[in-house]
PAROLO-854770 format. One line per 5 residues: their letters; for each residue x, y, z of N, C-alpha, C. Coordinates in steps of 0.02 Angstrom, whole numbers, plus 50000, padded with zeros to 5 digits. Layout:
<marbas>
A = X/Y/Z/X/Y/Z/X/Y/Z  ...
</marbas>
This chain:
<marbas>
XXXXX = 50021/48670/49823/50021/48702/49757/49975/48662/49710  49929/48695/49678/49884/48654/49627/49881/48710/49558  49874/48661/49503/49854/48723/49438/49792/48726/49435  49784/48785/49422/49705/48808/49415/49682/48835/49355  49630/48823/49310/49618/48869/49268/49547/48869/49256
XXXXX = 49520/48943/49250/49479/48983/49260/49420/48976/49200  49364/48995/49201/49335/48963/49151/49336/49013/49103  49358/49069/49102/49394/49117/49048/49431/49065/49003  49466/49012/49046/49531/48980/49008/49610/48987/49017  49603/49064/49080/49676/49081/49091/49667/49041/49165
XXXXX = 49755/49007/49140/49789/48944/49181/49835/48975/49222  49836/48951/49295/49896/48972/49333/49929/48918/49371  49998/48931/49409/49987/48900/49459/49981/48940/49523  49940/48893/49567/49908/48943/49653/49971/48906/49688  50000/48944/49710/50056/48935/49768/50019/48951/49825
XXXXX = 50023/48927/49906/49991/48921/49922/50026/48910/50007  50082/48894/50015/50107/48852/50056/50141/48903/50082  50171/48930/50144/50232/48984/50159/50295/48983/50145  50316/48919/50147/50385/48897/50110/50389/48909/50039  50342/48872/50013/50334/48876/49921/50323/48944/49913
XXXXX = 50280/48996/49960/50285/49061/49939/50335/49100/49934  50367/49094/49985/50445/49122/49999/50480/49106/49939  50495/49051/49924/50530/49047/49892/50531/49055/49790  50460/49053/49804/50449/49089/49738/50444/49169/49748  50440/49202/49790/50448/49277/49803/50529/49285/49792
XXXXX = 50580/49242/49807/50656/49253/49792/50669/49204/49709  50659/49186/49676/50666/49155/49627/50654/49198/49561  50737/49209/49541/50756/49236/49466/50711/49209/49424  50686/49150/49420/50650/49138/49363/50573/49149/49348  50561/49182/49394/50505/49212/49388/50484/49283/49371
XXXXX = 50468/49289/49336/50473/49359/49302/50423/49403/49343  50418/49460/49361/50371/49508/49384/50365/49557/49312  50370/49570/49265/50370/49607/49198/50323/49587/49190  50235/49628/49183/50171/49630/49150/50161/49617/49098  50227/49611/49081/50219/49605/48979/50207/49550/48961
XXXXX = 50265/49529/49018/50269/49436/48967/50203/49409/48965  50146/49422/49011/50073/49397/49020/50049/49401/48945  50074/49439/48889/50017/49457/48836/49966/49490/48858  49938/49462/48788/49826/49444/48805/49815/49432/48852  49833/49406/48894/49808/49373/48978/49786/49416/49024
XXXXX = 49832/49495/49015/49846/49538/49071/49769/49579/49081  49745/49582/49021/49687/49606/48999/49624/49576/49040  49625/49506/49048/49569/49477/49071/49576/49449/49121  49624/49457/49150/49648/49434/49227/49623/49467/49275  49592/49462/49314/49579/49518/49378/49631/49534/49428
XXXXX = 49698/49491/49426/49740/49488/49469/49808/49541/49447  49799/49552/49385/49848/49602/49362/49859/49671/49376  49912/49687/49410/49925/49770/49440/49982/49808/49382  49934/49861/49374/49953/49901/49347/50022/49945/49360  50023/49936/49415/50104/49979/49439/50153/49949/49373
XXXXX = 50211/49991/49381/50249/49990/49347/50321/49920/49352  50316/49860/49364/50323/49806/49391/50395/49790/49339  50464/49783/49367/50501/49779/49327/50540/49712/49338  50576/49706/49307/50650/49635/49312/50701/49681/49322  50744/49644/49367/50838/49672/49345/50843/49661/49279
XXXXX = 50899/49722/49251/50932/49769/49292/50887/49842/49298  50818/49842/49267/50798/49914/49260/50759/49907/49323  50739/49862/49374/50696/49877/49447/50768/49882/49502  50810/49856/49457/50857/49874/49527/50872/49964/49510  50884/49971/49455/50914/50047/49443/50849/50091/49477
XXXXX = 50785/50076/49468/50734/50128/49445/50722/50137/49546  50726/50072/49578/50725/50063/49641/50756/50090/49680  50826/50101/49674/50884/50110/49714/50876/50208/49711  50830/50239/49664/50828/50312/49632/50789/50319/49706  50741/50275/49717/50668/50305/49794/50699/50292/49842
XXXXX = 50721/50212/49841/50699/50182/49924/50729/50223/49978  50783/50285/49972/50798/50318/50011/50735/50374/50046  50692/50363/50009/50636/50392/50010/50604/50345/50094  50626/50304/50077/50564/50244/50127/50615/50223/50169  50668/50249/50194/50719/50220/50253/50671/50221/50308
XXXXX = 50712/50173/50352/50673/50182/50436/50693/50241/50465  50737/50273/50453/50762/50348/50477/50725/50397/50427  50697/50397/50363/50679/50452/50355/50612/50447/50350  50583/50398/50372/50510/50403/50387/50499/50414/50471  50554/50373/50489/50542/50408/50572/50548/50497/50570
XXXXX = 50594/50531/50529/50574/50592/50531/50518/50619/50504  50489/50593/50463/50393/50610/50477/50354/50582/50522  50377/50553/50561/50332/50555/50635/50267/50596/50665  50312/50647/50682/50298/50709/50703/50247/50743/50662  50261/50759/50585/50212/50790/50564/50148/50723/50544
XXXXX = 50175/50682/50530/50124/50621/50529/50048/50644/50589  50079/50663/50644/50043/50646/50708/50025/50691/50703  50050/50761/50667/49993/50830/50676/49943/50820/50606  49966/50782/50570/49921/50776/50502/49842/50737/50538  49834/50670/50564/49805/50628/50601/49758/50687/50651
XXXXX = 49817/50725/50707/49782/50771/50740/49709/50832/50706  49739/50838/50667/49704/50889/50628/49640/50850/50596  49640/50781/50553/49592/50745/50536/49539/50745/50578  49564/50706/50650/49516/50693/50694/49495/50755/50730  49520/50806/50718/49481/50867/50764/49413/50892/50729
XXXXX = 49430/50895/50660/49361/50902/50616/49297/50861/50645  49319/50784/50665/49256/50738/50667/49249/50750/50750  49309/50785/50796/49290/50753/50856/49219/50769/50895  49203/50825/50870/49121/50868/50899/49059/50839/50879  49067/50780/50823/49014/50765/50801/48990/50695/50829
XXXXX = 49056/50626/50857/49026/50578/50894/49026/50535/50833  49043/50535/50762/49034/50505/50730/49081/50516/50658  49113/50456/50620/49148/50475/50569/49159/50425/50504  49189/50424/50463/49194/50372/50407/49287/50373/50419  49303/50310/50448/49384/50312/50454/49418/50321/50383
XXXXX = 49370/50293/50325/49405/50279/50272/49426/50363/50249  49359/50396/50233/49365/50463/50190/49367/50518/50254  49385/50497/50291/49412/50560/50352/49458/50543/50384  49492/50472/50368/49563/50490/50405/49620/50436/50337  49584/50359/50338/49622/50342/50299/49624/50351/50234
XXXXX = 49614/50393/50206/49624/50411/50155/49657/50473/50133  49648/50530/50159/49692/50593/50162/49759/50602/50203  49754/50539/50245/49817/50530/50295/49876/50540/50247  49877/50482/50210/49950/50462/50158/49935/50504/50099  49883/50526/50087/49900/50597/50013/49941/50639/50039
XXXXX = 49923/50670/50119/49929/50724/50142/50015/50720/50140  50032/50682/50177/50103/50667/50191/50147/50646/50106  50108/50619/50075/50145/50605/50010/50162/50659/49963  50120/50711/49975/50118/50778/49936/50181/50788/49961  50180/50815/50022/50235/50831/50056/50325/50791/50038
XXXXX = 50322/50743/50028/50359/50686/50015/50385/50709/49913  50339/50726/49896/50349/50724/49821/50369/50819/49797  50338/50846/49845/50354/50913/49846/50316/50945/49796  50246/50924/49809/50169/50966/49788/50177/51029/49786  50158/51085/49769/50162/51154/49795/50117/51164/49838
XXXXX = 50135/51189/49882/50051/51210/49957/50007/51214/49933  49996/51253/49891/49931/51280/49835/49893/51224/49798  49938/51185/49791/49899/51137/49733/49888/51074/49780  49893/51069/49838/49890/51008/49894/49825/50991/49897  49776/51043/49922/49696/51017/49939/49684/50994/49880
XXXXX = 49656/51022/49813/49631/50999/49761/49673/50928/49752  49737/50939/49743/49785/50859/49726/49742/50800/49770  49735/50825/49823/49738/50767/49901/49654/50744/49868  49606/50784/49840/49536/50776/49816/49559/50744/49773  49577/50770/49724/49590/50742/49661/49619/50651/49670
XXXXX = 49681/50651/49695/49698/50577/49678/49671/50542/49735  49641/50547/49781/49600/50496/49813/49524/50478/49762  49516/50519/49721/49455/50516/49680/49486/50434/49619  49546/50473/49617/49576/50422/49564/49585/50362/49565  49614/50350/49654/49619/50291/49669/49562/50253/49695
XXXXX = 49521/50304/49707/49452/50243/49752/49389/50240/49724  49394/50278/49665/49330/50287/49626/49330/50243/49574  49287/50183/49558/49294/50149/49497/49240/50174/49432  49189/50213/49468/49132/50222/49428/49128/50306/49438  49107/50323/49392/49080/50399/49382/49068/50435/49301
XXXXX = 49086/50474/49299/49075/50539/49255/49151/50530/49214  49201/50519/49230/49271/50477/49202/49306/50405/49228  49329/50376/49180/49367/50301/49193/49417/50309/49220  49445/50252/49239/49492/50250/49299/49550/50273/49215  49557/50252/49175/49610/50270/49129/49602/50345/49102
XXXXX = 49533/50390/49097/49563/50440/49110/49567/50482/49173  49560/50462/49232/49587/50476/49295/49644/50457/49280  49684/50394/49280/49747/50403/49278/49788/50443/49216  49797/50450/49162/49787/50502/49109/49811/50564/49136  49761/50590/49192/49760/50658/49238/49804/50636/49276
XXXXX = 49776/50598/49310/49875/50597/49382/49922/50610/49344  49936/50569/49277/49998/50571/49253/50018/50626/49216  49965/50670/49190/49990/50738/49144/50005/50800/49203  49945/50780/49268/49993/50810/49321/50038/50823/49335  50080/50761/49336/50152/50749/49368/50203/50771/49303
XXXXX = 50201/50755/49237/50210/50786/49209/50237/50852/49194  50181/50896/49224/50183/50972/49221/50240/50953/49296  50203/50948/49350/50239/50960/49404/50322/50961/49393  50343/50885/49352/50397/50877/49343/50443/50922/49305  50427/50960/49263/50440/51017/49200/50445/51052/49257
XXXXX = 50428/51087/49289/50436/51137/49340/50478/51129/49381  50482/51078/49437/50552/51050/49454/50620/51068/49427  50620/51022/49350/50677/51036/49311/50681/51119/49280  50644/51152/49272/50637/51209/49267/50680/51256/49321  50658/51239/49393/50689/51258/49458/50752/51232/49444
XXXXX = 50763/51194/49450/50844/51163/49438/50884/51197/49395  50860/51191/49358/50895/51233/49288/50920/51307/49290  50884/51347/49336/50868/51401/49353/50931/51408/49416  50942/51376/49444/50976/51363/49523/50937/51377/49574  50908/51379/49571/50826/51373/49640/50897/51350/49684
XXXXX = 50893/51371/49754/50919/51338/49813/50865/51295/49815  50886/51215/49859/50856/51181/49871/50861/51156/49943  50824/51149/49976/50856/51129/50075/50891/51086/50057  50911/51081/50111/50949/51025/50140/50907/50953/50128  50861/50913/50118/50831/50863/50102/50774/50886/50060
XXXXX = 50810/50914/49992/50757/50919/49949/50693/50863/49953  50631/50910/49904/50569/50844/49897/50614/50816/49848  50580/50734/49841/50589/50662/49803/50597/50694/49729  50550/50734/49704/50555/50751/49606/50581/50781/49619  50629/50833/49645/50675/50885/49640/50733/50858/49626
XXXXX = 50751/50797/49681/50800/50754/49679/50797/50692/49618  50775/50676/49589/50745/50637/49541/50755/50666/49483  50740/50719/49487/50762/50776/49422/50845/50789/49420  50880/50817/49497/50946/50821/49477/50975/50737/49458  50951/50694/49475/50991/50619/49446/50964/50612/49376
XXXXX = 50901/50631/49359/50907/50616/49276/50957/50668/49241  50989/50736/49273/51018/50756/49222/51101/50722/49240  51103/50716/49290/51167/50688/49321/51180/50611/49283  51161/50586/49265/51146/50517/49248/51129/50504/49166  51086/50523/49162/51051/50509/49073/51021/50458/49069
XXXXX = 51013/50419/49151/50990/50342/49144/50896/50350/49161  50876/50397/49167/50810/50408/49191/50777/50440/49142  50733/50403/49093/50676/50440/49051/50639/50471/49076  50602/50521/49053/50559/50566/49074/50475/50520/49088  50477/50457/49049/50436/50419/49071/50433/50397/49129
XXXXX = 50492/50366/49147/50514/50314/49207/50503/50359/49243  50531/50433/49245/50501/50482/49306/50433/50487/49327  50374/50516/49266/50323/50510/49284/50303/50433/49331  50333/50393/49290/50294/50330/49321/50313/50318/49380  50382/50345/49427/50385/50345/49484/50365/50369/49540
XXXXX = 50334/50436/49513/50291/50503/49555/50239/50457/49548  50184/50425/49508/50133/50385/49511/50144/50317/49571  50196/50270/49555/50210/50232/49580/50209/50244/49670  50237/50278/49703/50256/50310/49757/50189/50353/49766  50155/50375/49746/50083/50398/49774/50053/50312/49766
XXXXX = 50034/50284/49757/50011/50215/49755/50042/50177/49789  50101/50167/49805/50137/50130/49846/50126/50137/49914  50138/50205/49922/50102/50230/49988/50050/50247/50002  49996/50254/49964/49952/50272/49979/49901/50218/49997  49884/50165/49950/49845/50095/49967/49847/50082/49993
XXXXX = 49923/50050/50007/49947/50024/50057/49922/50024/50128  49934/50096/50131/49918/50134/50201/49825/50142/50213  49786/50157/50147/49727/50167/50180/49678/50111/50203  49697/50050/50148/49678/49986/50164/49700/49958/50235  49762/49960/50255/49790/49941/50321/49743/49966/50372
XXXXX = 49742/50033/50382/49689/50058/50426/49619/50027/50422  49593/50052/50370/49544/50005/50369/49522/49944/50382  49555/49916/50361/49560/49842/50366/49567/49813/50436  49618/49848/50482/49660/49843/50544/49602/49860/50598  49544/49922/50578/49504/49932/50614/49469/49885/50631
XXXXX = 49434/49878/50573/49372/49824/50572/49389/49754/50599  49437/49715/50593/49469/49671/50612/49481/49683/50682  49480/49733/50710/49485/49746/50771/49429/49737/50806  49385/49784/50777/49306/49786/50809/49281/49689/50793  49297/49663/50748/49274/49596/50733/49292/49538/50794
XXXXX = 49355/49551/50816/49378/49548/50871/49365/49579/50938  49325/49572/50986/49355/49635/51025/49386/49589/51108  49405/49558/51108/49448/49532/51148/49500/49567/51152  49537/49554/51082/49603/49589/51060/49586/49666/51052  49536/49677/51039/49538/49754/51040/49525/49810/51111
XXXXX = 49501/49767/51175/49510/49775/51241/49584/49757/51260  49634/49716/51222/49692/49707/51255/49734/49760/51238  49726/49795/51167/49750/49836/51137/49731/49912/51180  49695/49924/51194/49656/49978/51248/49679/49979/51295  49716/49941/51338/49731/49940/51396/49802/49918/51386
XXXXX = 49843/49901/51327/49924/49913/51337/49913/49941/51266  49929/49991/51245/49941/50019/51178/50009/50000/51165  50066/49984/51208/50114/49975/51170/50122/49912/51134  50065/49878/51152/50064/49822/51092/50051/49845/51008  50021/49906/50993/50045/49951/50929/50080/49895/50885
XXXXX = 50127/49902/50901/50190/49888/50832/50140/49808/50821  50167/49767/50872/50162/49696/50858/50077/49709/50831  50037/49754/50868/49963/49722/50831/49975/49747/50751  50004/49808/50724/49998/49823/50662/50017/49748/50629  50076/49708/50642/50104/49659/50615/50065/49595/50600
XXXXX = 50008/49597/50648/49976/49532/50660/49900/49543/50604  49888/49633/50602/49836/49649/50565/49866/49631/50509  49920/49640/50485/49940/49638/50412/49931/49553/50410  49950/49501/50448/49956/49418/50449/49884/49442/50423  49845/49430/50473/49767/49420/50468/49725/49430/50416
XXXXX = 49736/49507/50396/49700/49551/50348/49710/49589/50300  49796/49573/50303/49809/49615/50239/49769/49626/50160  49787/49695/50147/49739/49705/50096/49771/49639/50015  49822/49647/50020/49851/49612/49950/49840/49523/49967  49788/49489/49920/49796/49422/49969/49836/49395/49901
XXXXX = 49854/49420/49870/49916/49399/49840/49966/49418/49783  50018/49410/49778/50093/49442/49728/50031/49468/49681  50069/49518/49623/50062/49518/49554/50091/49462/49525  50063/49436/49463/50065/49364/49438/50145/49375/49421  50169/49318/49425/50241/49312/49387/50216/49244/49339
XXXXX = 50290/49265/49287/50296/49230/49231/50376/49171/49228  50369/49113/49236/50416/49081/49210/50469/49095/49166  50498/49116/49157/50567/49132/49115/50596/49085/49085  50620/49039/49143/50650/48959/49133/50607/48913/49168  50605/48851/49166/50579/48787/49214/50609/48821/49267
XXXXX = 50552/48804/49324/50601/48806/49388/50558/48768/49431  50593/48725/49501/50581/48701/49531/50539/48717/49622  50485/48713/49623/50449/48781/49676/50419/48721/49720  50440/48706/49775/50418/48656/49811/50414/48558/49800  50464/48572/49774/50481/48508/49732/50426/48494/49678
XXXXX = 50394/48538/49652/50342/48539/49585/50388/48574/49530  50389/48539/49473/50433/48576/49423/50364/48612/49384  50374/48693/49374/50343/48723/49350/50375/48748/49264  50337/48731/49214/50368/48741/49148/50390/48816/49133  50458/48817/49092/50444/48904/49067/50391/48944/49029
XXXXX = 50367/48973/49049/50298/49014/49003/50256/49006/49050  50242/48968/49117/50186/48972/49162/50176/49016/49202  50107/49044/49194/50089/49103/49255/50083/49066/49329  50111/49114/49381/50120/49080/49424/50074/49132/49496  50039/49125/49530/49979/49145/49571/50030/49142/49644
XXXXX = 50048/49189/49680/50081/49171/49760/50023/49208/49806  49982/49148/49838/49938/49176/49873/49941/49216/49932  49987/49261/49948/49999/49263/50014/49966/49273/50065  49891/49292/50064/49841/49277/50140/49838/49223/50138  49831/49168/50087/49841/49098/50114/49902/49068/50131
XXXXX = 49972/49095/50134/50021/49060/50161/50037/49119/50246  49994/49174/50234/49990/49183/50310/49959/49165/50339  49907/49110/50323/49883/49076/50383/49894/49014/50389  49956/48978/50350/49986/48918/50359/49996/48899/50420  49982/48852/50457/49980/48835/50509/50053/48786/50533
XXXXX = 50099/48765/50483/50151/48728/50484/50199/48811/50515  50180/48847/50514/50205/48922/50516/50191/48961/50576  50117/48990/50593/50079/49011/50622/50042/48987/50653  50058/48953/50725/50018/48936/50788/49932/48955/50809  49914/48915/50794/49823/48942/50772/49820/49007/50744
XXXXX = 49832/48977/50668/49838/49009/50611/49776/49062/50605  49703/49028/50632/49672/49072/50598/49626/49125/50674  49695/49128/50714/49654/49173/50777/49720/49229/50778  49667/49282/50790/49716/49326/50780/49729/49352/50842  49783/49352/50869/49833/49377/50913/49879/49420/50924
XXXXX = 49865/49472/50941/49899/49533/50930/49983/49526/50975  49978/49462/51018/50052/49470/51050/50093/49413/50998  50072/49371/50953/50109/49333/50920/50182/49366/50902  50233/49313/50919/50286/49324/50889/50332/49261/50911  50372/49254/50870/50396/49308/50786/50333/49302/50743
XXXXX = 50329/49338/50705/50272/49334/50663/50299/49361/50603  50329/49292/50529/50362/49327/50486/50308/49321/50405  50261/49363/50431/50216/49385/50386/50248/49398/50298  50197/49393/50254/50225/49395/50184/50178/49447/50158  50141/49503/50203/50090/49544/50158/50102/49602/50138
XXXXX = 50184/49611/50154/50211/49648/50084/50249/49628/50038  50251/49551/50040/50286/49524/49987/50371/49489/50030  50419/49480/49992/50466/49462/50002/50514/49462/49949  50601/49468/49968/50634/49490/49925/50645/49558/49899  50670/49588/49821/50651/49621/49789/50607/49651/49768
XXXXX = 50569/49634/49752/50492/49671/49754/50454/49680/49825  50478/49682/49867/50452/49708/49945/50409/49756/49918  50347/49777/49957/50329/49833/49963/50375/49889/49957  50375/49923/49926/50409/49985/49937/50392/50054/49985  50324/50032/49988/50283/50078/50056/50279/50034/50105
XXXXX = 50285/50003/50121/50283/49954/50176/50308/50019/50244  50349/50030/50250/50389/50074/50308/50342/50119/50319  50327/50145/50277/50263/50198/50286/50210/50181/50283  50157/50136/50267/50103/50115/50282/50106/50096/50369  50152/50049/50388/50175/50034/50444/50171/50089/50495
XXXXX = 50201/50159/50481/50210/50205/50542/50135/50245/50535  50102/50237/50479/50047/50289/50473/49984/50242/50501  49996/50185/50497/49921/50147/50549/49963/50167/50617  50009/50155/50625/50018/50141/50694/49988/50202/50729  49998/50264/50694/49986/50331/50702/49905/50349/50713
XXXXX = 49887/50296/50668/49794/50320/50652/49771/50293/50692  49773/50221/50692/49758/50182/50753/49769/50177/50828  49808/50220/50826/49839/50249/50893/49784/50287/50936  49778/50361/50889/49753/50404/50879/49695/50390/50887  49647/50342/50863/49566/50358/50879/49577/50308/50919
XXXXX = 49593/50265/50950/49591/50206/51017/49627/50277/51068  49639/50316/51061/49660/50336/51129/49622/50398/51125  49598/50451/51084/49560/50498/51084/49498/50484/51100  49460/50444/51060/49391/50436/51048/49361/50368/51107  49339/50405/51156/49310/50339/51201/49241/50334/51178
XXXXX = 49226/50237/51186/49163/50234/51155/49159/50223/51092  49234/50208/51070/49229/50185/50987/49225/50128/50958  49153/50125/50914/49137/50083/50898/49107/50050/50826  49093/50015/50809/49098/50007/50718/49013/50027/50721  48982/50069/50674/48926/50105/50669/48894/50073/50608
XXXXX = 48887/50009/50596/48854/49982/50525/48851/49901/50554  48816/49884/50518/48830/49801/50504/48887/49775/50459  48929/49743/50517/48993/49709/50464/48961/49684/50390  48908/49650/50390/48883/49628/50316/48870/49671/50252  48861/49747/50308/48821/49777/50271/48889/49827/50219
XXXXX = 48947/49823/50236/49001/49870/50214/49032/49844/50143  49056/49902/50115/49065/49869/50054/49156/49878/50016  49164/49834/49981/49231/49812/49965/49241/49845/49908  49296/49862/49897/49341/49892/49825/49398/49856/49783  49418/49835/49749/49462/49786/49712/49482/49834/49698
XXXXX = 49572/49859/49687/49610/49900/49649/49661/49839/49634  49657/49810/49583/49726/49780/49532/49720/49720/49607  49798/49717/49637/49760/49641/49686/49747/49666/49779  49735/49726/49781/49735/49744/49855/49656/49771/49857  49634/49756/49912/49586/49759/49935/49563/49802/49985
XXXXX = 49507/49833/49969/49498/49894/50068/49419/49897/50077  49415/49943/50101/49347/49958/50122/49315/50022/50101  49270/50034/50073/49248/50093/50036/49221/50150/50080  49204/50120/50138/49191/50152/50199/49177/50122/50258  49200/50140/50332/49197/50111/50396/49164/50170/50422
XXXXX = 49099/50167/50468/49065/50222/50497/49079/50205/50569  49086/50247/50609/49125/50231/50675/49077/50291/50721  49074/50272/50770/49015/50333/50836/49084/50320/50896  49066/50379/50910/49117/50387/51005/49086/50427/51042  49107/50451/51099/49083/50494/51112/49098/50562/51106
XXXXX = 49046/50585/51063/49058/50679/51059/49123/50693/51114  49148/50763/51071/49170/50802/51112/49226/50772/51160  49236/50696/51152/49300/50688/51178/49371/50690/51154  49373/50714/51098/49418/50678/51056/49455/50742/51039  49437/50796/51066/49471/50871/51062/49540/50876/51098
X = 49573/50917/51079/49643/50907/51101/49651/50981/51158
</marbas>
């Protein structure tokens, strides 16, 4: 652990260690609330915009989704997961050539999230255009603030309609979508602003969606960068699970927390850190701690246990984590077993990077196979 400060002038401390990370990832006295930063939040590059709370309002606002993200009800999108993926790669399979990012990882998790939030069919393609524009576009013809602006007056409307249906008695299936259900607990309750709603329909397209397109991405290339491990992976696929786990050690997109804030003094690796200090948890550098991780910096797709931190730890876990998780396994699956002959189509040097708040991806991966195999 060392303090660092930036020649802006904003001071942190870099946690750094896997132990000291952990344990500042479980520690009350660290605030995850954007606010307490001030002025800071502004000129920080490390600051995420999500909606980042303290108990008791992240436990309330939390406990409204995560049923959303069970291991049982994402295993029941499996299935359509794998026809969503199917359908991606049939478009590219005739041509021998594709961009993983904007032809698979990227429409993968809109596609399924629409679905998840309960889009109307009609409004899905344009949506699935629309907020991948929002999330991966930093430059154009509008700012990312009024792109987001639009997501959010979206959801908005969407949400009015919902409660509209409700109000009305719309039958609803048997596992209504997420805002349908979200809508009957704000009237059931009174504990859910019409803000906190929007900001959760936002939250949950972002949660899952980054998450997931960076992973792929990321998981690819790291693969091809490798190809030892990516011949071992070819010839036992059921190494799947454990390699997704080892891509996330290696390459995860987040190389570290959103900043927390001191509340009280607290003690983080036998370093007493003062109250009011911003505090930095690096976590690609405490996944490759070597007091931890057995040649930390080779990546090994059979490693285990492998108790990775690149969705965080504690309370603030990823909340897409479950689903980023089943949708590489799905993508990556999918073109290693369809597409023979697949191979990275650029110069690693030559590809270029995207910063969203603190996660990281690839703006595009160009990939060649061979034509015409990849048809179902």
């Amino acid at each position: 652990m060392r303090h660092v400060r930036e020649e802006s002038g904003f001071s942190y401390w870099l946690i750094s260690r896997y132990a000291e990370s952990r344990q500042a990832l479980l520690a009350r006295e660290l605030s995850n609330d954007p606010r307490r930063l001030g002025h800071q939040v502004d000129a920080h590059h490390a600051y995420s915009p999500m909606a980042n709370n303290d108990p008791p309002d992240h436990t309330r606002l939390r406990k409204l989704v995560s049923h959303c993200f069970t291991r049982r009800r994402i295993a029941a999108l499996e299935p359509r997961a794998e026809r969503i993926v199917d359908e991606l790669l049939d478009s590219v399979a005739p041509t021998g050539r594709a961009d993983v990012i904007s032809d698979l990882a990227f429409p993968l998790p809109v596609q399924l999230i629409c679905e998840l939030l309960g889009v109307p069919t009609q409004d899905r393609a344009s949506f699935g255009l629309w907020a991948t524009r929002t999330l991966s576009v930093a430059t154009g013809p509008r700012t990312s603030n009024e792109r987001s602006r639009r997501l959010r007056a979206y959801f908005t409307r969407l949400i009015e309609a919902k409660r509209t249906a409700v109000r009305a008695g719309t039958p609803a299936d048997e596992q209504p979508d997420l805002l349908s259900a979200l809508v009957v607990a704000q009237q059931e309750s009174g504990s859910l602003s019409d803000k906190e709603l929007v900001g959760l329909a936002v939250l949950i397209l972002v949660a899952g969606h980054e998450t997931t397109s960076n992973l792929i991405g990321n998981g690819l290339l790291t693969l091809f960068l490798n190809p030892d491990q990516l011949a071992l992976l070819q010839v036992d696929m059921t190494l799947m699970p454990s390699a997704v786990e080892e891509l996330l050690r290696f390459e995860g997109s987040a190389g570290q927390s959103s900043l927390r804030v001191a509340v009280d003094d607290v003690e983080i690796g036998g370093t007493l850190i003062p109250r009011g200090s911003v505090v930095n948890i690096g976590l690609s550098l405490a996944n490759r701690d070597p007091a931890v991780f057995a040649d930390s910096d080779t990546l090994d797709l059979r490693r285990d246990p492998n108790p990775h931190l690149a969705f965080g730890h504690g309370m603030h876990f990823c909340l897409g984590a479950p689903l980023a998780r089943m949708l590489t396994e799905k993508a990556l699956g999918a073109l290693l077993s369809r597409f023979s002959g697949l191979a990275l189509a650029a110069d690693p040097d030559d590809l270029e990077w995207r910063q969203i708040s603190i996660l990281c991806g690839l703006t595009g991966l160009p990939v060649s196979f061979d034509p015409e195999m990849g048809g179902t």
